[in-house]
N, C-alpha and C positions, 0 to 999 in steps of 0.2 A: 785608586791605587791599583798597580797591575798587577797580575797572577804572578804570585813567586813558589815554585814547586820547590819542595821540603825534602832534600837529596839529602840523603843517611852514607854517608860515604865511611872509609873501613874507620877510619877515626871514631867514629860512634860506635859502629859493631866494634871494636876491638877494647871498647870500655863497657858492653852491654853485660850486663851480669846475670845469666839466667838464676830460679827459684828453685827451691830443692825440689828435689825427684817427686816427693809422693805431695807438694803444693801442685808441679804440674802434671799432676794425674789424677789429680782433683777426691787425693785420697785422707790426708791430714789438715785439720783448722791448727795451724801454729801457732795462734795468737791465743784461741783456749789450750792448746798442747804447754805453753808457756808457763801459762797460768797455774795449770793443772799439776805443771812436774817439779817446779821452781820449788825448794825446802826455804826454810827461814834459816840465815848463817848461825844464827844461835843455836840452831836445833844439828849441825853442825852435819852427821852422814846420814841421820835417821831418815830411813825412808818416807817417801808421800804415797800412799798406796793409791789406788784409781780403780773403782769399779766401772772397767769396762762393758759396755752392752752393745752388742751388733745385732742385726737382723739380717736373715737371709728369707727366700721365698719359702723353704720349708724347714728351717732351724734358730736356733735361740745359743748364740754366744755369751759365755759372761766369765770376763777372766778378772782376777784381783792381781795386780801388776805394779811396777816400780820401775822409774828411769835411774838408767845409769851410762859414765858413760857409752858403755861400747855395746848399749842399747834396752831395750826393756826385759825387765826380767819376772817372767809371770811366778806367780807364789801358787796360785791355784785356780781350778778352773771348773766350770761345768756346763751342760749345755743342754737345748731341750729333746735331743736324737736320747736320752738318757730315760726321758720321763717313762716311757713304756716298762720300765723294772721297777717302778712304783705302781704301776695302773690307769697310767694316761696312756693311751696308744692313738689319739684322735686330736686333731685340733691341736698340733702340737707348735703354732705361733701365733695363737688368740691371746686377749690380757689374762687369763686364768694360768695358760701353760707360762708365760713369765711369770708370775708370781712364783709357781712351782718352781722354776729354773732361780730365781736369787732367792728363797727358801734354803734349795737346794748347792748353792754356792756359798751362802751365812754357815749354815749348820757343818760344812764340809770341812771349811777355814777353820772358822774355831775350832773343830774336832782336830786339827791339824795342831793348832799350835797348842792345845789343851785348855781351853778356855770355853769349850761347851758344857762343863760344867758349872759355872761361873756365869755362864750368859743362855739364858733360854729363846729370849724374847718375846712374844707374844703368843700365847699358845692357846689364846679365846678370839679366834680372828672377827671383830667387828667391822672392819675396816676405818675406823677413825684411828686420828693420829696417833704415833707410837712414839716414842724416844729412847734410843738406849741410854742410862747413865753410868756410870763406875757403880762397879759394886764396892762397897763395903767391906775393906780386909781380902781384898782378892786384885786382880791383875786390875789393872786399866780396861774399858773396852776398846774390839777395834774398831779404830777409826780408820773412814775411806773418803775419798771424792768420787758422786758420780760422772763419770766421762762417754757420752752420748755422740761424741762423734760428729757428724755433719748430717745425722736423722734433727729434724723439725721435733722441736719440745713442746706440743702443741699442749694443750690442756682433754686429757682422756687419751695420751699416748701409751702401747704399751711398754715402751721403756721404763717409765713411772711403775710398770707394774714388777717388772723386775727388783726397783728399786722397792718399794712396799716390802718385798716378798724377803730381799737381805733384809730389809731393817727390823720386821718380825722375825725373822733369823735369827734378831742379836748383832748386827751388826752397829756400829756408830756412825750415818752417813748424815750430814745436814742435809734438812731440806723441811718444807711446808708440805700443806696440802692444797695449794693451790693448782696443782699442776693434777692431781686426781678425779677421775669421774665422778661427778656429783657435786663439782664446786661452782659456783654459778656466778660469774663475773657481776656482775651488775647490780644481784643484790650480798656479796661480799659474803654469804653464806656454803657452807659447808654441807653436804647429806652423805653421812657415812653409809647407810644402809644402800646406799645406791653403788659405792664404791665397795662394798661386798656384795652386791648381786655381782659385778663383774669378779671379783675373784672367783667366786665359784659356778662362774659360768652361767649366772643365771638368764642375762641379756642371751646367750646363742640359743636357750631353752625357749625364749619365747622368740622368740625369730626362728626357731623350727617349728612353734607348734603354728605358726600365721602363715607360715609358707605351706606346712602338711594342708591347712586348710584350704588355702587358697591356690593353690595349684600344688599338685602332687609329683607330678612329672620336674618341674623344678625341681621338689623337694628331693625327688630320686638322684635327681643331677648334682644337687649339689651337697647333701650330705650322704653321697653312698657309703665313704668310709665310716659313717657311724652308722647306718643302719648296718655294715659287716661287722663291725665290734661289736655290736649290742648294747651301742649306746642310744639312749633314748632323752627326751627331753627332760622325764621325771628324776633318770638316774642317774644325772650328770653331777648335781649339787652332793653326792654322797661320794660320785668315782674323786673328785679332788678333795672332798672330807678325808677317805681314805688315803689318797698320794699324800696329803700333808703329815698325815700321821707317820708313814710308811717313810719319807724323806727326815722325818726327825729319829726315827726309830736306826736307821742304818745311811750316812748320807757317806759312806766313802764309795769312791769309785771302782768300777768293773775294772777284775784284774787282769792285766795285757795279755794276752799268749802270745808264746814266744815261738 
C-alpha cells in the first residue's frame, strides 16, 4: 500500500475546537472539577462547598469555596504565611504545618458562620480516625469535599494532612484513612500513633537528630532557619501542642490595614 500524507486542510481547522483556557495550561482536571461542583437538582441552589488545598515552594493555601455561574466564590480562607501568630515560624509546608493550616481553616469557618460552638472536633489529637456527626438539637455539620487539584494523592501526602487537620477542626469531609501515614497497603492495617508522630512533627525531630549526628555541617545547611528560631528537636512536639491550642483559642484572621 503506498504512502498517503494526511493533509489537514482549512476544512479541518475551521471545525477544530480548541479546550478551555486553564485545561490548556495544564491548570484544571475538569472531569474532577465536574464532579466536584455538579449539586443534586433536588438540592436545587444549595451550595457544594470544596475544600481546596494548593501547595506552593514556601506556603499552604486552603480556601472553602463554591461554584457559581459567573465563577467561584471563596466563603473563607487561610494559609500557612499565617502560622507564625500562633508559634510556628519554621517549616511552614512540612505535614505538621498543614495540619495546623486546615485546624486553622475548620475553627475559622465555623466561627464564621456560628457553629464553633456546636462543633469542636477533636481536641485529644491521637491521630486515628475522626468523624464529625450532627449534633443533637443544634445546626447540621459542615459539610465539604476535598479538592486536591492535579497534586498526586499518594498515601502519606501532605494534603491528607490539611484535610485531618479540618476534620479535627469539626469539619464534615468524607474520607478514610487510607490515604494517612501509618497505613500499610498490604497488610490492610492502620498505625495512628505513627500518623501523630507526623502531626507533631515528630518524623523532622528525628531526621535532625540523625543528621546532627552524622554530619553537622549538613545539619547547619539545612535546618539553619530552626536553629535561628530556637527550634530544637526536643521542642518541636510542644511548639505545635501550643499552635493547636493557640488556633482554637483565637482562629480569625489579621485585620487588613488600610
Amino acid at each position: 500500500m503506498p504512502f498517503v500524507k494526511v493533509v489537514k486542510d482549512r476544512q479541518y481547522f475551521k471545525r477544530f475546537q480548541v479546550k478551555y483556557r486553564r485545561r490548556r495550561e495544564g491548570k484544571t482536571d475538569y472531569y474532577a472539577r465536574k464532579r466536584l461542583c455538579v449539586q443534586d437538582k433536588n438540592k436545587y441552589n444549595t451550595p457544594k462547598y470544596r475544600l481546596i488545598v494548593r501547595f506552593t515552594n514556601k506556603d499552604i493555601t486552603v480556601q472553602i469555596a463554591y461554584a457559581r455561574i459567573q465563577g467561584d466564590i471563596v466563603l473563607s480562607s487561610a494559609y500557612a504565611h499565617e502560622l507564625p501568630r500562633y508559634g510556628v515560624k519554621v517549616g511552614l509546608t512540612n505535614y505538621a504545618a498543614a495540619y495546623c493550616t486546615g485546624l486553622l481553616m475548620a475553627r475559622r469557618v465555623l466561627t464564621k458562620l456560628d457553629l464553633a460552638k456546636h462543633y469542636s472536633g477533636q481536641t485529644e489529637i491521637d491521630g486515628d480516625e475522626y468523624i464529625v456527626d450532627d449534633a443533637p438539637g443544634a445546626p447540621s455539620a459542615f459539610r465539604c469535599f476535598l479538592d486536591t487539584g492535579l497534586a498526586r494523592t499518594t498515601t502519606g501526602a501532605r494534603i491528607f494532612g490539611v484535610l485531618k487537620g479540618a476534620v479535627d477542626g469539626g469539619l464534615n469531609i468524607p474520607h478514610n484513612c487510607k490515604r494517612f501515614p501509618g497505613y500499610d497497603s498490604e497488610s490492610k492495617d492502620f498505625n495512628a500513633d505513627v500518623h501523630r508522630q507526623h502531626i507533631f512533627g515528630n518524623h523532622v525531630s528525628q531526621y535532625m537528630r540523625s543528621l546532627q549526628e552524622d554530619d553537622q555541617d549538613a545539619f547547619q545547611r539545612q535546618f539553619s532557619g530552626f536553629v535561628k528560631a530556637g527550634v530544637t528537636a526536643d521542642s518541636m512536639e510542644g511548639m505545635y501542642t501550643k499552635a493547636h491550642a493557640a488556633i482554637r483559642a483565637d482562629p480569625s484572621p489579621k485585620p487588613k490595614i488600610e
